[in-house]
GUTORBA-306959 format. One record per atom (N, C-alpha, C, O): residue number from 1; residue in one letter; atom name; x, y, z. Coordinates in nm, 3 decimals, always signed. Example, Ala and Ser with C-alpha at 12.3 -4.5 7.8 and 13.67 -1.06 7.14 Angstrom:
GUTORBA-306959
+-------+------+-------+---------+---------+---------+
! koldo ! papa ! kolza !      xx !      yy !      zz !
+-------+------+-------+---------+---------+---------+
!     1 !    A !     N !  +1.319 !  -0.569 !  +0.780 !
!     1 !    A !    CA !  +1.230 !  -0.450 !  +0.780 !
!     1 !    A !     C !  +1.320 !  -0.330 !  +0.780 !
!     1 !    A !     O !  +1.424 !  -0.332 !  +0.846 !
!     2 !    S !     N !  +1.285 !  -0.225 !  +0.708 !
!     2 !    S !    CA !  +1.367 !  -0.106 !  +0.714 !
!     2 !    S !     C !  +1.290 !  +0.003 !  +0.787 !
!     2 !    S !     O !  +1.341 !  +0.114 !  +0.804 !
+-------+------+-------+---------+---------+---------+
END
This chain:
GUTORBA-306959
+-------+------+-------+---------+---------+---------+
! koldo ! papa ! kolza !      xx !      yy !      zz !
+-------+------+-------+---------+---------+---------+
!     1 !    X !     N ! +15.633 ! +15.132 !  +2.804 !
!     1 !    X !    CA ! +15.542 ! +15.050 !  +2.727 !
!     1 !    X !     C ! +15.428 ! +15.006 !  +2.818 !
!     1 !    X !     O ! +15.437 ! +14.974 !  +2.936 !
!     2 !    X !     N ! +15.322 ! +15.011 !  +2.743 !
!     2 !    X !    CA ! +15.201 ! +14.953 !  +2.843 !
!     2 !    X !     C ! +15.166 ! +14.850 !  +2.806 !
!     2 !    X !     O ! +15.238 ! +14.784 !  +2.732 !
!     3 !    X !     N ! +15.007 ! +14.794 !  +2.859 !
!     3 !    X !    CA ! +15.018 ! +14.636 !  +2.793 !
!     3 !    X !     C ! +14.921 ! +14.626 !  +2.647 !
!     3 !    X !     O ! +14.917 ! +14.526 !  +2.575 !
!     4 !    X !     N ! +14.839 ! +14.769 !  +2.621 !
!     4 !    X !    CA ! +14.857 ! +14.745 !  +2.496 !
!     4 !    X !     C ! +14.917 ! +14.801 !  +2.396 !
!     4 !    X !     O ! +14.854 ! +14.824 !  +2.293 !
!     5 !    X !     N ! +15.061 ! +14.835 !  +2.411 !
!     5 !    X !    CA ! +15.182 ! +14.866 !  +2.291 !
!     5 !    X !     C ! +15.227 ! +14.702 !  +2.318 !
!     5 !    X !     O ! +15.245 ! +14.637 !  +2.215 !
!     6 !    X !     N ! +15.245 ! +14.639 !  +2.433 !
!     6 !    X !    CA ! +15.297 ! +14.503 !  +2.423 !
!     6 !    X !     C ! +15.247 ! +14.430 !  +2.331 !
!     6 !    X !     O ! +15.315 ! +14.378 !  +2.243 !
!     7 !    X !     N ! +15.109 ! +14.418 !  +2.342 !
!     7 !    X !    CA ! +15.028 ! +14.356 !  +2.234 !
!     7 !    X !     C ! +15.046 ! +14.419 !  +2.091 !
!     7 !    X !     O ! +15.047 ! +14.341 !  +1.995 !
!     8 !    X !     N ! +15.053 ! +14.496 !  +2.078 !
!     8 !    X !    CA ! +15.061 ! +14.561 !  +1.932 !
!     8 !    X !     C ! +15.180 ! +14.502 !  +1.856 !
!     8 !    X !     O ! +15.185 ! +14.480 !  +1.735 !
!     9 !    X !     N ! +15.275 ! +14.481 !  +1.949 !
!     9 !    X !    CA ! +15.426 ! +14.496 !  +1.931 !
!     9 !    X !     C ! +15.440 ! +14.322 !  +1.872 !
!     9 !    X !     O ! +15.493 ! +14.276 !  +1.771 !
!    10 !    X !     N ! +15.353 ! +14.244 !  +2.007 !
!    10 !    X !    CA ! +15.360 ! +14.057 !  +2.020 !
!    10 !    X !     C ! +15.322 ! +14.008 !  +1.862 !
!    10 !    X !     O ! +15.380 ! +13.922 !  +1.796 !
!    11 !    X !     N ! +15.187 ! +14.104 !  +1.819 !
!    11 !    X !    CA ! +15.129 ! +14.104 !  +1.715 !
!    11 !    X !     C ! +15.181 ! +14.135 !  +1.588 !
!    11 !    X !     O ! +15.123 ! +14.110 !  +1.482 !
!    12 !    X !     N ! +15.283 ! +14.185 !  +1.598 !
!    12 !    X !    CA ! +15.337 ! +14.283 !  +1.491 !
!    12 !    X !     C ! +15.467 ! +14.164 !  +1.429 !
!    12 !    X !     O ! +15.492 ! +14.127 !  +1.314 !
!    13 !    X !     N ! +15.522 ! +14.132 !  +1.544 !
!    13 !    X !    CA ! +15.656 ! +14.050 !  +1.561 !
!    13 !    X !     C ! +15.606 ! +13.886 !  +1.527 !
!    13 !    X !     O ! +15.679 ! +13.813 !  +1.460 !
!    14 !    X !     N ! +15.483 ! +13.842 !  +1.577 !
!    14 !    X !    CA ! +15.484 ! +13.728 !  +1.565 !
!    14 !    X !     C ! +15.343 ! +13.719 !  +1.418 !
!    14 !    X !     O ! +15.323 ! +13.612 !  +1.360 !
!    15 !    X !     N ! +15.288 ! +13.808 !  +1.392 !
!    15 !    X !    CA ! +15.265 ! +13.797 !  +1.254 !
!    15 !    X !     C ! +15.153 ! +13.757 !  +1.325 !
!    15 !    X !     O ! +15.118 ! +13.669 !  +1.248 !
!    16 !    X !     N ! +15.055 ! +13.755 !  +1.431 !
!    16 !    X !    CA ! +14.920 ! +13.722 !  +1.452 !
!    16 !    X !     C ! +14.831 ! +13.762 !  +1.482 !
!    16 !    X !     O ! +14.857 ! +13.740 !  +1.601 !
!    17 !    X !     N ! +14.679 ! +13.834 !  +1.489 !
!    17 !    X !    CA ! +14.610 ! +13.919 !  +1.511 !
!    17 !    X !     C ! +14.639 ! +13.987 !  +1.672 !
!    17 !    X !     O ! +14.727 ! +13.961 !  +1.754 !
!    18 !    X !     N ! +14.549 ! +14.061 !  +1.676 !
!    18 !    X !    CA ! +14.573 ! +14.157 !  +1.759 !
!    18 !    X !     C ! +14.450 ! +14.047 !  +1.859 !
!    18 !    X !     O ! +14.467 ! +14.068 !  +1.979 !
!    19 !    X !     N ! +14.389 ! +13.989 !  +1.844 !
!    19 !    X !    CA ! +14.329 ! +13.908 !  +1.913 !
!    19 !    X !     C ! +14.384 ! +13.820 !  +1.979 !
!    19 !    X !     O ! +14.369 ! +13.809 !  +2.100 !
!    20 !    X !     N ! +14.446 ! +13.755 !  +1.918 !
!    20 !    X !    CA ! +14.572 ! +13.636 !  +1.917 !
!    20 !    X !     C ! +14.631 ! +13.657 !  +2.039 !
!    20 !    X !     O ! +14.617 ! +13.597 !  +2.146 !
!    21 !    X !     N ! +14.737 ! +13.803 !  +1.992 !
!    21 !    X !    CA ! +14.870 ! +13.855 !  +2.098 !
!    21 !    X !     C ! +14.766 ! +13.882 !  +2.217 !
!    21 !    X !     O ! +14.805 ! +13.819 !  +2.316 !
!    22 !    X !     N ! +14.666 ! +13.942 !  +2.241 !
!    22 !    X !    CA ! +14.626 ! +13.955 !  +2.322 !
!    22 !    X !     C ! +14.592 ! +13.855 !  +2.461 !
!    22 !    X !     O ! +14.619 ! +13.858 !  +2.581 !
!    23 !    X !     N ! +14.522 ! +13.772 !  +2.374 !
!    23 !    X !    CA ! +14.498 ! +13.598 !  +2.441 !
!    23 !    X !     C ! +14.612 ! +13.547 !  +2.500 !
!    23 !    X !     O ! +14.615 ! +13.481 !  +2.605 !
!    24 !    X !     N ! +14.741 ! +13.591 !  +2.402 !
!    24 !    X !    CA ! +14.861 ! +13.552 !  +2.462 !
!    24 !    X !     C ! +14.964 ! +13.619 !  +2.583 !
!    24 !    X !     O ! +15.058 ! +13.571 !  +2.647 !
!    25 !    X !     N ! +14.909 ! +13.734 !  +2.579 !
!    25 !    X !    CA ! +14.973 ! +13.808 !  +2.700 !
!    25 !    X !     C ! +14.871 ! +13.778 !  +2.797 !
!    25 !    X !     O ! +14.914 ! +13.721 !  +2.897 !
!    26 !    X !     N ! +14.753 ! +13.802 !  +2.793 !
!    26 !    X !    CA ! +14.639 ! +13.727 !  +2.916 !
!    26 !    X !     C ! +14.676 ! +13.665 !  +2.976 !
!    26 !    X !     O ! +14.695 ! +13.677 !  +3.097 !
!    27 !    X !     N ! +14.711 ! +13.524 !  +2.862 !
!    27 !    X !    CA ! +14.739 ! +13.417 !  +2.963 !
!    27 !    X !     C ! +14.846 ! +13.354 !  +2.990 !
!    27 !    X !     O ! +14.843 ! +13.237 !  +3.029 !
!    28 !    X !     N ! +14.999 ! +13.448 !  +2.965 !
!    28 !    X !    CA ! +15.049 ! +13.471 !  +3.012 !
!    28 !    X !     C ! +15.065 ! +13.559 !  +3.198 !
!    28 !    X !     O ! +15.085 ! +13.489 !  +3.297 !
!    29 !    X !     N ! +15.057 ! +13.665 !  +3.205 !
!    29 !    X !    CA ! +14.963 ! +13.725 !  +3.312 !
!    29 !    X !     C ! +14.935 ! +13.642 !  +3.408 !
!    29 !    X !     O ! +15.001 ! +13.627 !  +3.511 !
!    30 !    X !     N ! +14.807 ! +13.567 !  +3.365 !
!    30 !    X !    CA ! +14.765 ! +13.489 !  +3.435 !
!    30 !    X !     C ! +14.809 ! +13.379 !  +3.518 !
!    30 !    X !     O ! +14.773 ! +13.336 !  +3.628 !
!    31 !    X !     N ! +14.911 ! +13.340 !  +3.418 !
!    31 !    X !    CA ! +14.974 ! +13.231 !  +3.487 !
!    31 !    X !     C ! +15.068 ! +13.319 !  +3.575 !
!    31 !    X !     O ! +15.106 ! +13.239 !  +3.661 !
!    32 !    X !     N ! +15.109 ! +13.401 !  +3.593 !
!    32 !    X !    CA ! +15.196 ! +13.454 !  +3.683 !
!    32 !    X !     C ! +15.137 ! +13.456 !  +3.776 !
!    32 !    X !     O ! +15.156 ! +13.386 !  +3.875 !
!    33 !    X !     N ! +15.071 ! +13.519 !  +3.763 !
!    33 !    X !    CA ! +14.969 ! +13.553 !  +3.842 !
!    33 !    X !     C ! +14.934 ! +13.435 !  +3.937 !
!    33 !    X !     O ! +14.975 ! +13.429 !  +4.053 !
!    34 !    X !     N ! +14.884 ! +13.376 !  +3.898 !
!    34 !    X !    CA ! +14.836 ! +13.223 !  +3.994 !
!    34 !    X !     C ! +14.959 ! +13.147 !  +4.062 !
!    34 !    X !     O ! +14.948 ! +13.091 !  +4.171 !
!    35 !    X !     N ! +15.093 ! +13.151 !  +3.978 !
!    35 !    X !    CA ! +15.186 ! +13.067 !  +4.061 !
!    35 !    X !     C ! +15.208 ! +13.196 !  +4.167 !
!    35 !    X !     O ! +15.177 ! +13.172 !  +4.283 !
!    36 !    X !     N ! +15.244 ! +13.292 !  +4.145 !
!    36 !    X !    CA ! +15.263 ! +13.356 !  +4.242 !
!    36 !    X !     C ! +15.137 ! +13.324 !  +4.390 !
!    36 !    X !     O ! +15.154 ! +13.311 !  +4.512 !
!    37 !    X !     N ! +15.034 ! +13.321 !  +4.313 !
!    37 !    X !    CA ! +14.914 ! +13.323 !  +4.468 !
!    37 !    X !     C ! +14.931 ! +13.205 !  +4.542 !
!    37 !    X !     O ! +14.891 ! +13.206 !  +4.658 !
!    38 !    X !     N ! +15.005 ! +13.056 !  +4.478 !
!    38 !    X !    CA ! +14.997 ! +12.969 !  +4.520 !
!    38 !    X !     C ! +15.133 ! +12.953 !  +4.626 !
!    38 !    X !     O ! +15.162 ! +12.862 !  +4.704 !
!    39 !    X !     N ! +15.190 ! +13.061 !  +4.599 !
!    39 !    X !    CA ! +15.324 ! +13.088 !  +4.673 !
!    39 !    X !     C ! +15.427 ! +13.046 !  +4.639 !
!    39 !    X !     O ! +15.522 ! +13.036 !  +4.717 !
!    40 !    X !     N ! +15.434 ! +12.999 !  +4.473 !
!    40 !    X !    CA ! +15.580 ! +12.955 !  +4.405 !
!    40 !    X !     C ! +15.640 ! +13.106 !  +4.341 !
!    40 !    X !     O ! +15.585 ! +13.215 !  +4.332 !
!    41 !    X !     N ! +15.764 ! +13.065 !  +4.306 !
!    41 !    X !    CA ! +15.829 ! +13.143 !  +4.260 !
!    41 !    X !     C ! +15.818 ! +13.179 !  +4.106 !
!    41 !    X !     O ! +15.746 ! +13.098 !  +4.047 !
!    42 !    X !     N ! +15.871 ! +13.283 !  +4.022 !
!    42 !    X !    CA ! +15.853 ! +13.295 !  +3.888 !
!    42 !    X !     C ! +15.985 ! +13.339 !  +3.862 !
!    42 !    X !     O ! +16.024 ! +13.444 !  +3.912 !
!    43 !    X !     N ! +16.080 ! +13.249 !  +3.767 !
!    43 !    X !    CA ! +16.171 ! +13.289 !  +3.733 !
!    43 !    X !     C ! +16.214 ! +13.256 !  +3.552 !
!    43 !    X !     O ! +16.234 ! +13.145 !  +3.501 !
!    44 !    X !     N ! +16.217 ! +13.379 !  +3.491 !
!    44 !    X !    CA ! +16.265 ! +13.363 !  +3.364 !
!    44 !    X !     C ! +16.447 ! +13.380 !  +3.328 !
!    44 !    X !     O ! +16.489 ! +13.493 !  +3.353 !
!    45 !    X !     N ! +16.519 ! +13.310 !  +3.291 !
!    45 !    X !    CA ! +16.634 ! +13.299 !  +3.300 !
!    45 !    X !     C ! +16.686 ! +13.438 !  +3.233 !
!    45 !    X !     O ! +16.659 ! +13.440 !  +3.113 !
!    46 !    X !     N ! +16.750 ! +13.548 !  +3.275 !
!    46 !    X !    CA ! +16.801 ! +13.632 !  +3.174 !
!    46 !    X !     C ! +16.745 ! +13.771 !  +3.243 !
!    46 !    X !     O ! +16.794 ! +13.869 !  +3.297 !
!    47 !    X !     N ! +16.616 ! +13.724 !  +3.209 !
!    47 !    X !    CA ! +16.525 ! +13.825 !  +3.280 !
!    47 !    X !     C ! +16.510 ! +13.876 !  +3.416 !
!    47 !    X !     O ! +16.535 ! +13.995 !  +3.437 !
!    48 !    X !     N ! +16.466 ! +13.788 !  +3.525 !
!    48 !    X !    CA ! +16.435 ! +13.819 !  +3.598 !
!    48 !    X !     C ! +16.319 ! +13.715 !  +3.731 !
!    48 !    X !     O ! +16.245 ! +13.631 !  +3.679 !
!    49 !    X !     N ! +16.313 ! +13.727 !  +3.857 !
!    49 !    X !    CA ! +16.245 ! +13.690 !  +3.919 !
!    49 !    X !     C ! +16.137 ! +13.719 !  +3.999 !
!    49 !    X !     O ! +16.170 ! +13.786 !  +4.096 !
!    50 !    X !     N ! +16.025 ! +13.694 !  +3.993 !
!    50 !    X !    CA ! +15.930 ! +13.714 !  +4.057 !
!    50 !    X !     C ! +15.929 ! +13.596 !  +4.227 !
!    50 !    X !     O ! +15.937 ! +13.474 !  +4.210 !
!    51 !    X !     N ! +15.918 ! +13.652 !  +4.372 !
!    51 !    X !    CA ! +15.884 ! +13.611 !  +4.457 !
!    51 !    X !     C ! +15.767 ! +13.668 !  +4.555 !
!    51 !    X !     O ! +15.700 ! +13.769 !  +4.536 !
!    52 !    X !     N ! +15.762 ! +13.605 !  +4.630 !
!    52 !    X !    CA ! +15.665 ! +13.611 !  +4.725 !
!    52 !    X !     C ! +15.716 ! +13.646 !  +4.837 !
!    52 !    X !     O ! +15.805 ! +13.577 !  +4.886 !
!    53 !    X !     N ! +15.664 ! +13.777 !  +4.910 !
!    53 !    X !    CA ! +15.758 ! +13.827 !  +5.039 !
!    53 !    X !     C ! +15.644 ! +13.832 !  +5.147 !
!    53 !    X !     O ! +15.535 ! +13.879 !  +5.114 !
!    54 !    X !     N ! +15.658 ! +13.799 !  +5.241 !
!    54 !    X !    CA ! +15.591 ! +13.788 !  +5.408 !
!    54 !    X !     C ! +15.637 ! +13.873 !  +5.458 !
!    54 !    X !     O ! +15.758 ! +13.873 !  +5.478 !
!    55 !    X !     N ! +15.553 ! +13.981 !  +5.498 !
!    55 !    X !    CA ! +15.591 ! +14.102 !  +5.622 !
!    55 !    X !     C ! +15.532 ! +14.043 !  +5.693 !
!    55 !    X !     O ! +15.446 ! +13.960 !  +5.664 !
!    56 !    X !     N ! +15.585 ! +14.093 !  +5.858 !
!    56 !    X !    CA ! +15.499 ! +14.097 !  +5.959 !
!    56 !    X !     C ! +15.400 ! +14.211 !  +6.005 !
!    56 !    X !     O ! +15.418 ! +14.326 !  +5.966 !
!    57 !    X !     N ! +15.301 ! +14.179 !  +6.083 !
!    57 !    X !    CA ! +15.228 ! +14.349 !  +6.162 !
!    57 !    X !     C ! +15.290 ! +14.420 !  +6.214 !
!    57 !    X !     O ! +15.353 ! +14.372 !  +6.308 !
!    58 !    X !     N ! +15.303 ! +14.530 !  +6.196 !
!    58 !    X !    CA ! +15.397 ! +14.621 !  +6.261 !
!    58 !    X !     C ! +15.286 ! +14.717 !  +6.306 !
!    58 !    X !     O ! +15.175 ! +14.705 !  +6.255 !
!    59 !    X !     N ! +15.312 ! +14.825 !  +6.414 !
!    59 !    X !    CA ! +15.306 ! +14.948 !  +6.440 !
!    59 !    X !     C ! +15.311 ! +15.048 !  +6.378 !
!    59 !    X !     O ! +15.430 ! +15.076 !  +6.366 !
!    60 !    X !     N ! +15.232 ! +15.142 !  +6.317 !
!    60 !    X !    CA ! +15.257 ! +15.249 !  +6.277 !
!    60 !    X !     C ! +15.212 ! +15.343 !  +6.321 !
!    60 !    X !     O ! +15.168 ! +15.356 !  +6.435 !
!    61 !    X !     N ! +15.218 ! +15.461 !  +6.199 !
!    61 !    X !    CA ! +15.110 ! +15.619 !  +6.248 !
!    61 !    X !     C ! +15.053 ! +15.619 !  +6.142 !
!    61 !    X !     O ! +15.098 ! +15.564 !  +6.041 !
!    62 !    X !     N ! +14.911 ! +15.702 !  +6.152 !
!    62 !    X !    CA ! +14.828 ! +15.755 !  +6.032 !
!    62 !    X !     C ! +14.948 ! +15.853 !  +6.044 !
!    62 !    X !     O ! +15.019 ! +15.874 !  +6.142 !
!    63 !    X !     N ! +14.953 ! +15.913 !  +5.911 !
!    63 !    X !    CA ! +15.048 ! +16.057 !  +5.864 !
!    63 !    X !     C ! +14.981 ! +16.155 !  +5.875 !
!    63 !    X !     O ! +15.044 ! +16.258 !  +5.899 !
!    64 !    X !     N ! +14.818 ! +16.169 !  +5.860 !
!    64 !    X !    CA ! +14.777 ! +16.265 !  +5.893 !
!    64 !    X !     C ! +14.715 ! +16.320 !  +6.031 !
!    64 !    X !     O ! +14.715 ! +16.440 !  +6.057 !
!    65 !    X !     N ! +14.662 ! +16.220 !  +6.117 !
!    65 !    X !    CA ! +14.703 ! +16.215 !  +6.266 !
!    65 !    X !     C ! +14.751 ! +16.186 !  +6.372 !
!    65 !    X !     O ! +14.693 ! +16.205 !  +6.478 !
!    66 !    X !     N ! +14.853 ! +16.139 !  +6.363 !
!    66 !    X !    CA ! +14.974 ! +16.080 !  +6.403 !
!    66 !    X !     C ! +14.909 ! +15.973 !  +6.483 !
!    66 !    X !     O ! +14.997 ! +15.888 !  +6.495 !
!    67 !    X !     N ! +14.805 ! +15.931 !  +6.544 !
!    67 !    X !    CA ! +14.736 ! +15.811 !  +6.574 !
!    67 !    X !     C ! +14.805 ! +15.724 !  +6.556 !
!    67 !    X !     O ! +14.863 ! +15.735 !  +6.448 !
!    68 !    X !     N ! +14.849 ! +15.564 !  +6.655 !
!    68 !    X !    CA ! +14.895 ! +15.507 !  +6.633 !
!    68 !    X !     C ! +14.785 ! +15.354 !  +6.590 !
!    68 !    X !     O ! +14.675 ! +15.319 !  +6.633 !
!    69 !    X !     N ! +14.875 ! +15.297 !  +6.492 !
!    69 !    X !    CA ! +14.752 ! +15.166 !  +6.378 !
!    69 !    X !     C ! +14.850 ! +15.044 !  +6.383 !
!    69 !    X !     O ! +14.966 ! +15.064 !  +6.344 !
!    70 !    X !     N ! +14.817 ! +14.925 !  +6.424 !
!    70 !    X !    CA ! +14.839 ! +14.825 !  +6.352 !
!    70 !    X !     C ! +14.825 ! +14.754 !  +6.222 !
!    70 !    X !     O ! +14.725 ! +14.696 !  +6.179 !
!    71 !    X !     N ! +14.955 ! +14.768 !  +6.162 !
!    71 !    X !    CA ! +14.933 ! +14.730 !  +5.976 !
!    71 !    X !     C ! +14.918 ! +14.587 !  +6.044 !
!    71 !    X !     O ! +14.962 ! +14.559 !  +6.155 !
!    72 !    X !     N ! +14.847 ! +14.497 !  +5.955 !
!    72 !    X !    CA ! +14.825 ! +14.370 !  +5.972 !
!    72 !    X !     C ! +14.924 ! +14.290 !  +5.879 !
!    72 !    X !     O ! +14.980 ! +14.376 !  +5.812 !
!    73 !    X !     N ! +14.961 ! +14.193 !  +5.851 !
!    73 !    X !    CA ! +15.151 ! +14.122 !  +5.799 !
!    73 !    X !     C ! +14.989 ! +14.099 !  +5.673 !
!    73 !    X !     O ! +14.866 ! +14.092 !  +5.670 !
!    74 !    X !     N ! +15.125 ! +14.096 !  +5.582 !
!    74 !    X !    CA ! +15.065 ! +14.088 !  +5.435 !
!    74 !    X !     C ! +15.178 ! +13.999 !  +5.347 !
!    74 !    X !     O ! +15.290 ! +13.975 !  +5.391 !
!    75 !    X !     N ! +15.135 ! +13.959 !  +5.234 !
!    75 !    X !    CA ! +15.245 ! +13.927 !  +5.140 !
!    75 !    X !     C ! +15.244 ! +14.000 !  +4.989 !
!    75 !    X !     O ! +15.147 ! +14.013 !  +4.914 !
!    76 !    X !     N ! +15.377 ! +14.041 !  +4.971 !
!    76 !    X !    CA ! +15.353 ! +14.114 !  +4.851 !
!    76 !    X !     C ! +15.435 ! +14.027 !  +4.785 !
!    76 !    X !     O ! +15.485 ! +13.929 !  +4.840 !
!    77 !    X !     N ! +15.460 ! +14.072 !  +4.619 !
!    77 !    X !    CA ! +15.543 ! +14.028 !  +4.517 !
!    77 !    X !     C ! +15.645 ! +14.121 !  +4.552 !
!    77 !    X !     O ! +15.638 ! +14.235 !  +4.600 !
!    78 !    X !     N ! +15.769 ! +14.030 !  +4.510 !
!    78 !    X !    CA ! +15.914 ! +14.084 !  +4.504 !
!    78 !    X !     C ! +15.970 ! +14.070 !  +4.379 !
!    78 !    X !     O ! +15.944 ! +13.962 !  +4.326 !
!    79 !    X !     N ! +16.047 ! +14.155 !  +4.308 !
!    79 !    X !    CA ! +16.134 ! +14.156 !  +4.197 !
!    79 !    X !     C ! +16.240 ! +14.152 !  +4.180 !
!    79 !    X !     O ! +16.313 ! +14.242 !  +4.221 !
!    80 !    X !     N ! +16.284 ! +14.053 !  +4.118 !
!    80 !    X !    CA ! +16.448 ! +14.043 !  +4.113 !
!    80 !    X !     C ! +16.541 ! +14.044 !  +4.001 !
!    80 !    X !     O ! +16.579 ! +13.941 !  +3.945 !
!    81 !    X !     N ! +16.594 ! +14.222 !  +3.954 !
!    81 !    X !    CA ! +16.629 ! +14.211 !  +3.783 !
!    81 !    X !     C ! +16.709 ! +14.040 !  +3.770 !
!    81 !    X !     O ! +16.755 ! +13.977 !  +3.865 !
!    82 !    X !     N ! +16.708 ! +14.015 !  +3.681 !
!    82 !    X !    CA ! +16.843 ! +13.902 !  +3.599 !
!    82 !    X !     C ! +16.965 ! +13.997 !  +3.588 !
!    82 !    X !     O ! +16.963 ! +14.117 !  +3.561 !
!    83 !    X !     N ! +17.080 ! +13.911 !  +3.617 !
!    83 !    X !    CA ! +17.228 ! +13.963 !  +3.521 !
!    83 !    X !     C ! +17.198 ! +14.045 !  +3.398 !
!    83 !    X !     O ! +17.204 ! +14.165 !  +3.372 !
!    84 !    X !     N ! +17.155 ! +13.915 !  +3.318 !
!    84 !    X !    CA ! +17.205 ! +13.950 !  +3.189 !
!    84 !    X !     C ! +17.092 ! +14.124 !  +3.149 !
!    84 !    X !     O ! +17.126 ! +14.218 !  +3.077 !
!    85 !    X !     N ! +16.935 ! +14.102 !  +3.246 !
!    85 !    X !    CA ! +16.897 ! +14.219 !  +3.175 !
!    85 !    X !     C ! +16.953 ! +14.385 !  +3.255 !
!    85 !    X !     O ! +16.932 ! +14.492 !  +3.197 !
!    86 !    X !     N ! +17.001 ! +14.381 !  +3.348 !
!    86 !    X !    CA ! +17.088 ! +14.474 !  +3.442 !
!    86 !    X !     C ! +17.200 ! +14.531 !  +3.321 !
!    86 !    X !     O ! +17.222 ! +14.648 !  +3.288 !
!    87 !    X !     N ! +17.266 ! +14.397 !  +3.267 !
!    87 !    X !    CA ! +17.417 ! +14.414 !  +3.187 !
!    87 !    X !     C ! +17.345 ! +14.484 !  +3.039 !
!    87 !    X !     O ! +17.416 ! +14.553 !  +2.966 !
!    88 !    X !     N ! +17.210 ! +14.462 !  +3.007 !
!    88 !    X !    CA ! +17.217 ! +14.504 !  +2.858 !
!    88 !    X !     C ! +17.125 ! +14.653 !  +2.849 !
!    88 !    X !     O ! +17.124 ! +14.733 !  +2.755 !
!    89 !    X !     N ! +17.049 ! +14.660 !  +2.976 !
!    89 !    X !    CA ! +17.035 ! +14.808 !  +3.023 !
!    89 !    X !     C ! +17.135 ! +14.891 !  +3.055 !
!    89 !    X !     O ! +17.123 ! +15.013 !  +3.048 !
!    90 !    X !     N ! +17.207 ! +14.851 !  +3.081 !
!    90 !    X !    CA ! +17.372 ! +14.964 !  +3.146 !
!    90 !    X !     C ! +17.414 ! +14.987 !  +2.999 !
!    90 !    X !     O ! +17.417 ! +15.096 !  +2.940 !
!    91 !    X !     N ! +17.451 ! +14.841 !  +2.941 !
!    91 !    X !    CA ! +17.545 ! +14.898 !  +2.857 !
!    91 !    X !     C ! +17.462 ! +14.985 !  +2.715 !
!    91 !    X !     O ! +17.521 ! +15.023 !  +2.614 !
!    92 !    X !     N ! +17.287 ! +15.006 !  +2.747 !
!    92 !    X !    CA ! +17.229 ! +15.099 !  +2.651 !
!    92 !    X !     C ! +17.255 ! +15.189 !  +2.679 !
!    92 !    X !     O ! +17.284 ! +15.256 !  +2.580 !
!    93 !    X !     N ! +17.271 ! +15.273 !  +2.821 !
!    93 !    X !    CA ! +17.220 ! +15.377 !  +2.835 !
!    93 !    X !     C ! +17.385 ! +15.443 !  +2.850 !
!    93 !    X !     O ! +17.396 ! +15.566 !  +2.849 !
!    94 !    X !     N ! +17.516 ! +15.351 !  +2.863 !
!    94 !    X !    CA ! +17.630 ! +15.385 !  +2.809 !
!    94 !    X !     C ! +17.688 ! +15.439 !  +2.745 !
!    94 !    X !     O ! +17.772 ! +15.527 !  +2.766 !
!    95 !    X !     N ! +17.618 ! +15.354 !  +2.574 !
!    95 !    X !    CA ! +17.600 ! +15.393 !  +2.485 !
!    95 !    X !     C ! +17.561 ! +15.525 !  +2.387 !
!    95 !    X !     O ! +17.583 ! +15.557 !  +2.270 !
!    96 !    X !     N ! +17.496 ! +15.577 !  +2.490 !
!    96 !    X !    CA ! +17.424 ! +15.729 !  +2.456 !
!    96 !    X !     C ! +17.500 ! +15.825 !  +2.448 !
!    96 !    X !     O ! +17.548 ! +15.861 !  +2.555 !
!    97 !    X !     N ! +17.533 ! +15.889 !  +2.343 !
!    97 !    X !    CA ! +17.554 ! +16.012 !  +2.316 !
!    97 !    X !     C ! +17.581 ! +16.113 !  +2.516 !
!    97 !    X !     O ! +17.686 ! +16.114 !  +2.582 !
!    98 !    X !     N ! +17.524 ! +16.140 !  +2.533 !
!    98 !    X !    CA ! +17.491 ! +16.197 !  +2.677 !
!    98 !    X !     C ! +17.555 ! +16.152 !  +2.802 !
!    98 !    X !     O ! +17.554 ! +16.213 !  +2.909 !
!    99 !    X !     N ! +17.626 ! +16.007 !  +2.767 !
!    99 !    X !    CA ! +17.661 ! +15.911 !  +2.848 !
!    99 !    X !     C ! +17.521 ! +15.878 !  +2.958 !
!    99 !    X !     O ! +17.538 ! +15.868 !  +3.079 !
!   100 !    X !     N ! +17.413 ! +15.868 !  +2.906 !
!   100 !    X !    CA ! +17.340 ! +15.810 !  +3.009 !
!   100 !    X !     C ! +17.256 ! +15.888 !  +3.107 !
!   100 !    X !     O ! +17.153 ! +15.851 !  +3.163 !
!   101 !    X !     N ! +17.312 ! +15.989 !  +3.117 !
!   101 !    X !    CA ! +17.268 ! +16.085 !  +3.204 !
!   101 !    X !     C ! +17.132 ! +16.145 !  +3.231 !
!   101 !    X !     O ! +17.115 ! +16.245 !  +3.301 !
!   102 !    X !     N ! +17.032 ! +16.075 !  +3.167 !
!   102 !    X !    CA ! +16.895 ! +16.110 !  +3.147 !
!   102 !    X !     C ! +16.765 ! +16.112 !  +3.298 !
!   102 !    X !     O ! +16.647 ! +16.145 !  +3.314 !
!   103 !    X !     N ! +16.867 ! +16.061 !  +3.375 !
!   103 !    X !    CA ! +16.759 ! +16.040 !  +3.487 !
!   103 !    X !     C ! +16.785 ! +16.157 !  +3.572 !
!   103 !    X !     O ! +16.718 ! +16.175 !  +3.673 !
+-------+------+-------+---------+---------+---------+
END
């Protein structure tokens, strides 16, 4: 799904324009978006967690000339499935005819 089948879908389900759902996944987004920059955490119960991870600079190589580079320490987002959505993905793909085997 991308983010506009999400919208289509928000719109469809909650009965409100396609303007509407849109505004509402925005600023949704957004707010993730910002607690994350401020360096809090994002956690929806069920779902899943969003954090904030600190590397340090390390040493590396370019791959194409083996040259050696200092990566400079960065922070990225980290993801952390929920239980419950781990438990209701397994037990879909269980479910399948195929037993699952699709990957």
């Amino acid at each position: 799904m991308v983010k506009s089948e999400l919208i289509e879908s928000l719109a469809e389900r909650a009965d409100i324009t396609l303007a509407k759902a849109e505004e509402v996944i925005d600023l949704f987004f957004d707010s993730v978006i910002d607690t994350l920059c401020q360096g809090n955490r994002v956690e929806i119960r069920g779902f899943g967690a969003l954090t904030v991870r600190e590397y340090k600079a390390y040493e590396g190589r370019n791959p194409k000339t083996g040259q050696k580079i200092t990566v400079p320490p960065k922070c990225l987002p980290f993801w952390k499935t929920g239980q419950e959505l781990k438990q209701r993905v397994d037990s879909a793909f269980a479910s399948r005819s195929d037993g699952g085997s699709s990957f």
